[in-house]
C-alpha positions as CSV (number, residue, x, y, z in Angstrom):
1,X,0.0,0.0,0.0
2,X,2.9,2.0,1.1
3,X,4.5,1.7,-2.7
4,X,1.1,2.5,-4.1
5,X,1.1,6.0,-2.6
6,X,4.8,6.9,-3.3
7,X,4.1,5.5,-7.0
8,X,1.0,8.0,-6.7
9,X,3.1,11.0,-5.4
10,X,5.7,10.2,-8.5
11,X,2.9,10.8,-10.5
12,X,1.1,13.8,-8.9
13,X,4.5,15.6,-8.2
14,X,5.1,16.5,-12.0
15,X,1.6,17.3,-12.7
16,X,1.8,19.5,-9.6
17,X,4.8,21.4,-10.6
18,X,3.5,21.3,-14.5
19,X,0.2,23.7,-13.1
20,X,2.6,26.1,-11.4
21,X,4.7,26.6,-14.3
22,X,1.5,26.9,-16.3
23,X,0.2,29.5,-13.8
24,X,3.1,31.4,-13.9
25,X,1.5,33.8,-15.0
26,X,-0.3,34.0,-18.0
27,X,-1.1,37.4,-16.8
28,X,2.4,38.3,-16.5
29,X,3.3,36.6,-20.2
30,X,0.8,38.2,-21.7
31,X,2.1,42.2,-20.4
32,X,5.8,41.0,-21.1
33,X,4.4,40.2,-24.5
34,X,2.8,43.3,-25.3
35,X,6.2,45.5,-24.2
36,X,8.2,43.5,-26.3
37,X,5.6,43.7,-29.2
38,X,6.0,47.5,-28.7
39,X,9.3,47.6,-28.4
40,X,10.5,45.3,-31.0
41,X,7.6,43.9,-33.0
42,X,8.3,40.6,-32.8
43,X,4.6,39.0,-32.5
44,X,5.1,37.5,-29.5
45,X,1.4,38.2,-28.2
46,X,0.7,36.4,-31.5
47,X,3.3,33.3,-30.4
48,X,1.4,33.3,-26.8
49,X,-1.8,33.1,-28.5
50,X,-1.1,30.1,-30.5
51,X,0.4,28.5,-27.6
52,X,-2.9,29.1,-25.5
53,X,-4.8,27.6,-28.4
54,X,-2.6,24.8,-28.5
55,X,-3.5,24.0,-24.7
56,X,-7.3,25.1,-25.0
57,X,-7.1,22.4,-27.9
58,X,-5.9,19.6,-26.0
59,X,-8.1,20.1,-23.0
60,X,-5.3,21.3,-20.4
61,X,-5.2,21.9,-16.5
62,X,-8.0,24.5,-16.6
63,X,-10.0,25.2,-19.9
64,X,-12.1,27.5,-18.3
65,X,-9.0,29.8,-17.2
66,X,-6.7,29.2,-20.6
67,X,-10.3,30.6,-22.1
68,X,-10.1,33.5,-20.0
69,X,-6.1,34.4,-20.5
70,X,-6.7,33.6,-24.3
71,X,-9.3,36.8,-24.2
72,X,-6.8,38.8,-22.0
73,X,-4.1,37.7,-24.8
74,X,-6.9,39.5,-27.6
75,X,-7.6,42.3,-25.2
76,X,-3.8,43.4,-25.9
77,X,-3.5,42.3,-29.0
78,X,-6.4,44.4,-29.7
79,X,-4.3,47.4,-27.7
80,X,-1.6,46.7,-29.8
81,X,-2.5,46.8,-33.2
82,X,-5.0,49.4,-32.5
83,X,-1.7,51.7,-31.0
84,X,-0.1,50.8,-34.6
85,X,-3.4,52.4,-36.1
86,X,-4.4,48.7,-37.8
87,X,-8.0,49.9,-35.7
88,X,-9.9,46.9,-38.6
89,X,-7.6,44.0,-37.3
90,X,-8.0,45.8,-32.9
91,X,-11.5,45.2,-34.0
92,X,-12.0,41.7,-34.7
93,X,-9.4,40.8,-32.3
94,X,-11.7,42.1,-29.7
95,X,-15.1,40.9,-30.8
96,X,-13.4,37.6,-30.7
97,X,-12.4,38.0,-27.2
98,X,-16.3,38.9,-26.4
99,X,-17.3,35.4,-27.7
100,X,-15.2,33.3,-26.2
101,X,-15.9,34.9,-22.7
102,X,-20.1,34.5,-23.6
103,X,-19.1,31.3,-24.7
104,X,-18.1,30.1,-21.2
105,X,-21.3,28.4,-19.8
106,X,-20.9,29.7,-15.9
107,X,-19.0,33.1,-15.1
108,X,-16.8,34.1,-12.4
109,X,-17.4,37.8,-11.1
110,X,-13.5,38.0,-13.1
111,X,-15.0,36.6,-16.0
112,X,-17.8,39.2,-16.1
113,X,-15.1,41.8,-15.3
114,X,-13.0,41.1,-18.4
115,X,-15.9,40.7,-20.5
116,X,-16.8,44.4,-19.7
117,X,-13.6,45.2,-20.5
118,X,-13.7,43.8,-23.8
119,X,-17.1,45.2,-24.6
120,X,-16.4,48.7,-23.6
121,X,-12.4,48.4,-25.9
122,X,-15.4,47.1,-28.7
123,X,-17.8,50.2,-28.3
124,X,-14.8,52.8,-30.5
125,X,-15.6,50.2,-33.1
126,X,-19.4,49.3,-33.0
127,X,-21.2,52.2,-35.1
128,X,-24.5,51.8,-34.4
129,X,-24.3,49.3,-31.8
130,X,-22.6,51.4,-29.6
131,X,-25.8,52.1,-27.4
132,X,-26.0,48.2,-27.2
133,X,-22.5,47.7,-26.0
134,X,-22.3,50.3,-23.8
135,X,-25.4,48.7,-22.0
136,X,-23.8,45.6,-21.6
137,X,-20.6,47.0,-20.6
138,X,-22.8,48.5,-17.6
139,X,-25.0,45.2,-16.9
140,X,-21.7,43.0,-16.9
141,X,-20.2,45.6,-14.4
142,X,-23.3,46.0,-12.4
143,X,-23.0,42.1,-12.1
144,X,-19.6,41.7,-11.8
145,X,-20.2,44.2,-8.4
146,X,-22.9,42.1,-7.3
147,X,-20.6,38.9,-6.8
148,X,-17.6,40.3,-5.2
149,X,-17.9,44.0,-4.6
150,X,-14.2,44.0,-3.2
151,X,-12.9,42.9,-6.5
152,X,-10.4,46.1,-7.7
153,X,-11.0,45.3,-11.1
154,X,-14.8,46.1,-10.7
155,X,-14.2,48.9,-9.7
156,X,-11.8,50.0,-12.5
157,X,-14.2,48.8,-14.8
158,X,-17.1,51.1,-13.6
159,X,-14.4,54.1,-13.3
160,X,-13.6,53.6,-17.1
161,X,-17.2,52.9,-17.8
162,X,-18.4,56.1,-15.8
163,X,-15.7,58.1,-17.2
164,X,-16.2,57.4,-21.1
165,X,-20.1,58.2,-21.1
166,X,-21.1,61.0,-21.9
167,X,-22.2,63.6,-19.1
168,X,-26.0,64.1,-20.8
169,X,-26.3,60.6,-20.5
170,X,-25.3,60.5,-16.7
171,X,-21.4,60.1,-17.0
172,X,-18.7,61.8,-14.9
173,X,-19.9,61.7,-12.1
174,X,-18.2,58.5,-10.4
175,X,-15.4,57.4,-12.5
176,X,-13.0,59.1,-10.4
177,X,-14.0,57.7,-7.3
178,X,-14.4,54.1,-8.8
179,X,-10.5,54.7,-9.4
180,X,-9.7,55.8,-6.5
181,X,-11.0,53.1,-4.8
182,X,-9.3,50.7,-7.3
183,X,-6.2,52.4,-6.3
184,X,-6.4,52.8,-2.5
185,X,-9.2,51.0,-1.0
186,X,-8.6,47.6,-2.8
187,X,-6.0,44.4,-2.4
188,X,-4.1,43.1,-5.0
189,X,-2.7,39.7,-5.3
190,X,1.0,40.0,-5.5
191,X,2.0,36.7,-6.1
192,X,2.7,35.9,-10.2
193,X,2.6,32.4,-9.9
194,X,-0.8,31.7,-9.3
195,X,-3.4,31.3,-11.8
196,X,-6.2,34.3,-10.9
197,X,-6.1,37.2,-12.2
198,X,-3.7,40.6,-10.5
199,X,-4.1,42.9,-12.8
200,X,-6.3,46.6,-12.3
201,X,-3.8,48.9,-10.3
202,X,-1.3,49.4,-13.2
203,X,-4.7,50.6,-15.5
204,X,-6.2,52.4,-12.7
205,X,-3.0,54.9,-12.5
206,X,-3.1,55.7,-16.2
207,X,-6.9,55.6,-16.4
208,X,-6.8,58.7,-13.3
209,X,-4.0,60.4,-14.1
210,X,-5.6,60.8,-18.2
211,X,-8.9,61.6,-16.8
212,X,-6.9,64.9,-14.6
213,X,-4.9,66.1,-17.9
214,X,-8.3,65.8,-19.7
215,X,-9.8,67.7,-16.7
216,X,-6.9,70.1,-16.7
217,X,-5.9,69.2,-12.8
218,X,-2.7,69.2,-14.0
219,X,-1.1,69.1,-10.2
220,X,-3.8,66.2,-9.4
221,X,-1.8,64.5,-12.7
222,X,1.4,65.0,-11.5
223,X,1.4,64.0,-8.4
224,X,-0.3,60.5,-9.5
225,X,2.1,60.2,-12.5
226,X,5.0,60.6,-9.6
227,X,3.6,57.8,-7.5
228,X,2.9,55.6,-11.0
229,X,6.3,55.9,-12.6
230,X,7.7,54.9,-8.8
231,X,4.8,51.8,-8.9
232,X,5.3,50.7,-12.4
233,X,8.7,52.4,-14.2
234,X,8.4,50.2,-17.3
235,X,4.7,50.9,-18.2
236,X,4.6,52.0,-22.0
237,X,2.5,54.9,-21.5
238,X,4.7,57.0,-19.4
239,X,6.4,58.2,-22.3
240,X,3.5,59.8,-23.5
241,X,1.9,60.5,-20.3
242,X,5.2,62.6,-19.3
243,X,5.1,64.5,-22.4
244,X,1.3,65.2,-21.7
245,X,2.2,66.6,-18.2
246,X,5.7,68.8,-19.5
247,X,7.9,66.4,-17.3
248,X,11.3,65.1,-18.1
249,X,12.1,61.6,-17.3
């Protein structure tokens, strides 16, 4: 019986240590991706995506997760061909991550989160279906706060949601304290070898300091560009954000 077991721990051990390579972190791969795509262009967000594919396709540890980091892949792959103005290709990129989060036949509150995500990257692109989109972005958010309202990323959804509707149709009025809350009032997972999601604080500091410079609070900007660049000194906006606020890096 004894052999049985250490046979069985033989086994196990592998697979163990297999899931916490696998979790390390697709999250994590994806961002490193998306710099180096930026930086050199060398479709690597394109590589990770086949790779997640490849695992999807050969039922893997967790098909419901690969199915989520596949649509996080698309949501920067979307970002980064629509920063190299290719808007056509962001688009379908993006309506592709919609489906395969509605595809998945029960949702996690981070499911609904990144699904909002998508849907509100989608509305730039939707013409007349824009009103729809927008709606949904709202219902997946208003869910997604239901479930869990501690989640950070809910609330940097609803900031970015608040934020990009238009004040006639009830917009501005929250979106800054949604992402202050993401910022200060929420905890983060620090740990990139696990499998859920971290991500929210990075997108929350851009997210507040553009809505100041559009705002012209312009001391309000600099002082959370100043605790940003300290948080996260290889984000690929600061560039552009310091030129934005007259600062020299």
């Amino acid at each position: 019986m004894k052999r049985k077991w250490i046979r069985f721990l033989l086994i196990l051990l592998p697979l163990l240590s297999f899931s916490r390579i696998y979790a390390q972190s697709y999250q994590l791969k994806v961002k490193q991706a998306f710099h180096q795509d930026l930086l050199l262009g060398r479709g690597e967000l394109n590589v990770l995506h086949a790779k997640l594919e490849e695992e999807i396709s050969q039922k893997g540890n967790d098909i419901h997760k690969l199915i989520y980091w596949l649509a996080y892949n698309e949501y920067y792959m979307a970002k980064f061909y629509e920063i190299k103005k290719q808007e056509k290709l962001a688009s379908s990129i993006i309506k592709r991550g919609i489906k395969h989060i509605e595809g998945l036949s029960v949702k996690t509150v981070e499911d609904y989160i990144l699904l909002g995500h998508l849907q509100r990257e989608y509305i730039k692109y939707a013409g007349f279906k824009r009103i729809s989109f927008a709606r949904q972005t709202a219902k997946n958010c208003e869910i997604a706060m239901g479930i869990d309202p501690t989640n950070p990323r809910v609330y940097l959804l609803a900031g970015l949601n608040d934020l990009g509707r238009p004040r006639i149709f009830g917009g501005g009025k929250l979106g800054e304290q949604y992402l202050l809350k993401a910022l200060n009032e929420c905890s983060y997972k620090t740990d990139n070898n696990t499998i859920e999601p971290s991500w929210g604080k990075e997108e929350a500091y851009e997210a507040i300091i553009r809505h100041y410079i559009k705002a012209e609070r312009y001391d309000d900007a600099r002082s959370m560009f100043y605790r940003f660049i300290e948080a996260y000194p290889n984000n690929y906006s600061i560039k552009e954000l310091s030129v934005l606020l007259e600062i020299s890096l």
